[in-house]
C-alpha positions in Angstrom: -1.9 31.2 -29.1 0.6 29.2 -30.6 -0.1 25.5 -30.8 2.2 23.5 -28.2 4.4 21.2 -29.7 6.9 18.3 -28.6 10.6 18.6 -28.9 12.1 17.3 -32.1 14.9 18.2 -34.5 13.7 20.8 -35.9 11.4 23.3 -33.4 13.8 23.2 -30.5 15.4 26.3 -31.6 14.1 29.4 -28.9 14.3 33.2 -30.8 18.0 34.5 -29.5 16.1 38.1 -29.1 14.4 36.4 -26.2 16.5 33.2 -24.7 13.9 32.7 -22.1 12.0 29.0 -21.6 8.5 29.2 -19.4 8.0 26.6 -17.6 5.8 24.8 -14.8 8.2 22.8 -13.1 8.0 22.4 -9.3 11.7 22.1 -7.1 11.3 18.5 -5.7 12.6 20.3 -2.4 9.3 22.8 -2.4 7.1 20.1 -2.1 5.2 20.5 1.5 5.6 16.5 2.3 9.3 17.1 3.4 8.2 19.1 6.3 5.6 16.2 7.9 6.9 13.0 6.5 10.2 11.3 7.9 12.2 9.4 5.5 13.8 6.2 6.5 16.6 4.0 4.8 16.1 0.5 5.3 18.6 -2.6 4.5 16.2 -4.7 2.4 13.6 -4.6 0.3 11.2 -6.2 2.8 11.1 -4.0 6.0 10.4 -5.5 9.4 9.1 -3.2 12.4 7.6 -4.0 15.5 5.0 -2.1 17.3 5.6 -2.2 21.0 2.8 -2.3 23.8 2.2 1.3 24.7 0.6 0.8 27.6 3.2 -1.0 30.1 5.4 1.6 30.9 2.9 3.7 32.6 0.4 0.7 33.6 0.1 1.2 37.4 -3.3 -0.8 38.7 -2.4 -0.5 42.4 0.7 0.1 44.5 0.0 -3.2 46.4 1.6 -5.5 43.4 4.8 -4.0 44.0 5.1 -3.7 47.8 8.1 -6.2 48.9 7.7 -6.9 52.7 10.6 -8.1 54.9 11.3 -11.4 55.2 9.2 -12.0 52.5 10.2 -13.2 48.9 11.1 -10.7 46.0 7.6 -10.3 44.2 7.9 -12.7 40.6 7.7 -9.6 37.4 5.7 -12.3 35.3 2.6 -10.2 34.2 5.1 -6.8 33.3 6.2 -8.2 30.1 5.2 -5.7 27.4 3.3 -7.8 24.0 4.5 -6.3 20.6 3.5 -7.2 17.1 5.5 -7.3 13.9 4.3 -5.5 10.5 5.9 -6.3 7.4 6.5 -3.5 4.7 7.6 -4.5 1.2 9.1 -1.5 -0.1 8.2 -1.3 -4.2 10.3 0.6 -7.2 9.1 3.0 -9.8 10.5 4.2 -12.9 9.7 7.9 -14.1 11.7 8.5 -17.3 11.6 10.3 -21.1 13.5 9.5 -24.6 14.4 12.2 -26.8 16.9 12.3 -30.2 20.5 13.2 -30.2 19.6 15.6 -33.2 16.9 17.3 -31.1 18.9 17.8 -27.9 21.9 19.7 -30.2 19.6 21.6 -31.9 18.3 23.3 -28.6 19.0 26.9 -28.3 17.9 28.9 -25.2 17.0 26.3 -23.4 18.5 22.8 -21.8 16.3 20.0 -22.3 17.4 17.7 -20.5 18.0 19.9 -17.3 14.2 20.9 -18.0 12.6 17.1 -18.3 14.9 16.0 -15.6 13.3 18.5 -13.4 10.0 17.5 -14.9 10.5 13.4 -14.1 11.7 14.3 -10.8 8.2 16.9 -10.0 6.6 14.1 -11.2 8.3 11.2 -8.9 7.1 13.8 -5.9 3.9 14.3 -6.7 2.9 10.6 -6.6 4.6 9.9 -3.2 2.5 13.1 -2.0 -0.3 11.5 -3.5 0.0 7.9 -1.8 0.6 9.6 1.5 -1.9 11.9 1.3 -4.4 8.7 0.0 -3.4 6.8 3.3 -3.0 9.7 5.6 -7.2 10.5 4.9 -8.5 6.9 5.4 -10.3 6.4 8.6 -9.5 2.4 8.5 -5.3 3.8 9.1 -6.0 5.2 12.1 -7.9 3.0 14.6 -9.3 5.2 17.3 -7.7 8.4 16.6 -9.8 9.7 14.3 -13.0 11.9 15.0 -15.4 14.3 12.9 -14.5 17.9 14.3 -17.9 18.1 15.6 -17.5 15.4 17.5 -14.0 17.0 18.9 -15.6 20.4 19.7 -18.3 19.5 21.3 -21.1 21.9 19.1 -24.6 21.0 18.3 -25.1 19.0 15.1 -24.8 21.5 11.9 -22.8 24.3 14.3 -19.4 22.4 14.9 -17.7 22.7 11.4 -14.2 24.7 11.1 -16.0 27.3 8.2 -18.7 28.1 11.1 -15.9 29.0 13.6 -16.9 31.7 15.6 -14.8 34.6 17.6 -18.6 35.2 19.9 -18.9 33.5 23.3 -23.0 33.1 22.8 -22.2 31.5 19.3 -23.1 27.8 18.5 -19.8 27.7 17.0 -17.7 29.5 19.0 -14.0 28.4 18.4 -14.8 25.7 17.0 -11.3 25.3 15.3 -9.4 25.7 18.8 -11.7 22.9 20.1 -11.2 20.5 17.7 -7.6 20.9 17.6 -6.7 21.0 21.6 -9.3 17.9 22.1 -7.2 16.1 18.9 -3.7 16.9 20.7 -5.3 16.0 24.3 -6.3 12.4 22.5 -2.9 12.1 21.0 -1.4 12.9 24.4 -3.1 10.4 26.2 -2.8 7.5 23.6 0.7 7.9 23.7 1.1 8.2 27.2 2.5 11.2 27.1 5.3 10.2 24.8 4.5 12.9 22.1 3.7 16.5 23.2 2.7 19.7 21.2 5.9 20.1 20.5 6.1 18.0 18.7 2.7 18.2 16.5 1.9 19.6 13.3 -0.9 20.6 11.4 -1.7 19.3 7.3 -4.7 21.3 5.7 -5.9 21.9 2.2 -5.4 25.7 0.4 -9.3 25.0 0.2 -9.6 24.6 4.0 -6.7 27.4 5.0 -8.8 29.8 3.2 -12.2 28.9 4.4 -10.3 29.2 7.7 -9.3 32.1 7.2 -12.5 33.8 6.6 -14.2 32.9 9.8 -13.7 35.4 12.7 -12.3 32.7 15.0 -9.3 33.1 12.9 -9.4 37.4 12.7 -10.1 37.6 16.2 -6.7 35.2 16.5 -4.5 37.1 13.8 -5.5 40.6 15.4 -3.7 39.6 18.7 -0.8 38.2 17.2 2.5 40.6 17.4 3.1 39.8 13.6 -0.6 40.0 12.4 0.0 43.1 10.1 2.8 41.1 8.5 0.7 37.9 7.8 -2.2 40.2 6.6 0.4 41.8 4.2 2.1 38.8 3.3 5.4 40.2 4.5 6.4 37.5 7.0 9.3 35.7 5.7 8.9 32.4 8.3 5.9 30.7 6.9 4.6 30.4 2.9 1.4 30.6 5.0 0.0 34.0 4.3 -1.0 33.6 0.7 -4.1 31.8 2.6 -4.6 33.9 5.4 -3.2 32.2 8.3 -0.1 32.4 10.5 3.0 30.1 10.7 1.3 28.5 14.1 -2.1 28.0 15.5 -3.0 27.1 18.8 0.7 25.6 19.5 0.6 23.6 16.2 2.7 24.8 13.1 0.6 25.2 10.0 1.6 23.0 6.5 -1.1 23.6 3.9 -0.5 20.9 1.6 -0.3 22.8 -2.3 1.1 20.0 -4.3 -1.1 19.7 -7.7 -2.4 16.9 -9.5 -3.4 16.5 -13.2 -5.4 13.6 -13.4 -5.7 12.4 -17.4 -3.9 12.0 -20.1 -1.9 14.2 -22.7 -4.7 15.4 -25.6 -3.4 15.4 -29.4 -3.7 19.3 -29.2 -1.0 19.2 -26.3 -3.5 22.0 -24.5 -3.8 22.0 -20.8 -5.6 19.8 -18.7 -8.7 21.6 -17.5 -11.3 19.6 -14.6 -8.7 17.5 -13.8 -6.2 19.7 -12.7 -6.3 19.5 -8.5 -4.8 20.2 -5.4 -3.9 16.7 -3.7 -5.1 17.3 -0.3 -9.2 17.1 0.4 -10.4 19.9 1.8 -12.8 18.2 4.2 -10.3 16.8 6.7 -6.9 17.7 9.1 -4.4 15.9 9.6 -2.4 16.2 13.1 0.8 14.5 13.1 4.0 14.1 14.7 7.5 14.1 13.3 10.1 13.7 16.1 13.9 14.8 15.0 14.3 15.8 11.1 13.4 14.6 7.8 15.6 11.8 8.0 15.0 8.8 10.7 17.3 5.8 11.9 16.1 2.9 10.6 15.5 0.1 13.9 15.5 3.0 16.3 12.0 3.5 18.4 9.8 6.3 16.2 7.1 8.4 17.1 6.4 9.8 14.1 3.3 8.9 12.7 4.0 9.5 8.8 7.3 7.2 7.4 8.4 6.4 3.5 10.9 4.0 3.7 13.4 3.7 0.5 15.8 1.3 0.0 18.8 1.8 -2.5 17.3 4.8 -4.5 15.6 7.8 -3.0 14.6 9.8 -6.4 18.3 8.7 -8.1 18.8 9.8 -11.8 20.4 7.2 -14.1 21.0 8.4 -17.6 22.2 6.6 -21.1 23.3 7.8 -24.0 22.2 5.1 -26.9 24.3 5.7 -29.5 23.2 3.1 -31.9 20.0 4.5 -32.3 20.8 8.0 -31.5 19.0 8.6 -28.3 19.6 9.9 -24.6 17.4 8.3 -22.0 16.8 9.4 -18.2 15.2 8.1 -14.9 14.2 8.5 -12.1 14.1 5.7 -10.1 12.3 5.6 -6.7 12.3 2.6 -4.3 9.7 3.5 -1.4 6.4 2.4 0.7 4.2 4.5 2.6 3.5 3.8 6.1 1.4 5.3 9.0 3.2 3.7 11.1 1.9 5.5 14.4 -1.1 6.0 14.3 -1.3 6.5 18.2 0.9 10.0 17.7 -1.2 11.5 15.1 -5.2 12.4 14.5 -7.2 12.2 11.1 -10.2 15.6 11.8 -12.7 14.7 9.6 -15.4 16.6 8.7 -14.1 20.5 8.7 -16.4 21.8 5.7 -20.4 22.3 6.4 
């Protein structure tokens, strides 16, 4: 094998016989965080929001405190006030950029380079917000009480209740343990939220590592073989979900299924320019699920009442590309520049199932 090199002046040039550039680049839109995340525009860089009391819409203690007698006075509405609490955001900016010589980009053949490390800056922007969310989105402190080990949700004997033990057999230990877990989760979610946020509008975040151990249980065969579409999950022929490379269909148990892919690399470029090895993984754990709710699209109204648990707020750039050519020293320079925080901002309408792996 040939031994990698970076772009300079002179080995830029690609063979004309062949004209063709490989490359490991991922489309910013591919990543799976666009499908559970909402993104919100706010006005400043510090972000107010308030959290509103979730229980005095639907707090009825007796009938009696409202009854209104004739004759008598109107009853006083002093203790129906709703409490609310602000939380604070400050929403921080990061630069992802490269530098490369006016001589080198001209002397390209076959290949655009800077069309291939804008792509590469902008993979790279992505890749760290799905690793922040994916970071806050897995810690138990995020989540107050909505957060359970998935033996705890299914109800199984300790060492039987794990998702890779899941069982299609009524007289099993394990039997459906996955369909447990899950229905208890989106009962809790229910419930905290008073209702607010239904199954509809729920979804699943798993690791390929726990899709496929999923996958391989006969909770999950015994599911797929009464599905109308099974034969076109099996065969990977079902063009609505990017779920069958793992086994599993576009929906389970009411809940549609986003197994988290995006990649990490985790040190630093070697001398030899040769591929990270050990330190090459896929972002999401594979011990934990993530049930959460995105109400509407990917984009929110920032101010408006949310129910979606997962929010990146941005202010003034959301992954903008700002280029300069520097002629003095001969160089062209690009960014991208990203302007964002992270927030579970509802915990109430989501669940962290933790746990799933024996």
């Amino acid at each position: 094998m040939v031994t990698p090199r970076y772009l300079s002046a002179t080995n830029g040039f690609i063979p004309e016989a062949t004209g063709q550039a490989i490359a490991y680049v991922r489309d910013p839109n591919k990543f799976k965080i666009n499908q559970y995340v909402q993104l919100i525009r706010a006005p400043k860089p510090i972000v107010l929001y308030a959290e509103l009391d979730p229980d005095q819409p639907v707090r009825v203690v007796t009938d009696q405190e409202f009854a209104w007698e004739d004759g008598d006075p109107r009853p006083r509405g002093n203790n129906n006030m709703g409490n609310f609490k602000w939380t604070e955001v400050r929403v921080f900016r990061r630069n992802y950029g490269y530098t490369v010589g006016h001589q080198a980009i001209e002397a390209a053949e076959g290949w655009n380079p800077k069309a291939f490390f804008n792509a590469t800056i902008l993979s790279q922007a992505m890749t760290n917000v799905t690793a922040r969310f994916v970071s806050l989105m897995e810690n138990t402190a995020n989540w107050g009480s909505n957060f359970a080990t998935a033996i705890a949700l299914n109800g199984a004997t300790a060492g039987n209740g794990f998702w890779s033990q899941a069982s299609n057999d009524p007289t099993s230990a394990s039997f459906l343990n996955i369909k447990k877990s899950i229905l208890k989760a989106v009962e809790n979610i229910v419930l905290a939220t008073n209702g607010m946020v239904v199954m509809e509008d729920l979804k699943l975040v798993i690791s390929p590592g726990l899709a496929i151990a999923m996958s391989e249980t006969s909770e999950i065969h015994s599911y797929l073989e009464k599905q109308e579409r099974s034969l076109e999950v099996i065969e990977g022929l079902n063009p609505n979900t990017g779920n069958d490379q793992w086994g599993l269909p576009s929906r389970l148990y009411g809940l549609p299924v986003v197994v988290e892919n995006a990649v990490h690399v985790t040190e630093r470029k070697n001398s030899a320019g040769t591929p990270a090895t050990t330190n090459r993984t896929f972002i999401k754990s594979d011990n934990s699920a993530v049930i959460c709710s995105r109400v509407g699209g990917l984009e929110g109204l920032y101010g408006a009442p949310s129910f979606s648990t997962l929010q990146r707020y941005y202010y003034l750039y959301d992954m903008a590309i700002e280029a300069f050519d520097n002629p003095k020293d001969k160089l062209f320079e690009s960014n991208v520049v990203d302007q964002f925080k992270e927030v579970l901002a509802a915990n109430r309408a989501g669940y962290l199932i933790t746990n799933t792996l024996s």
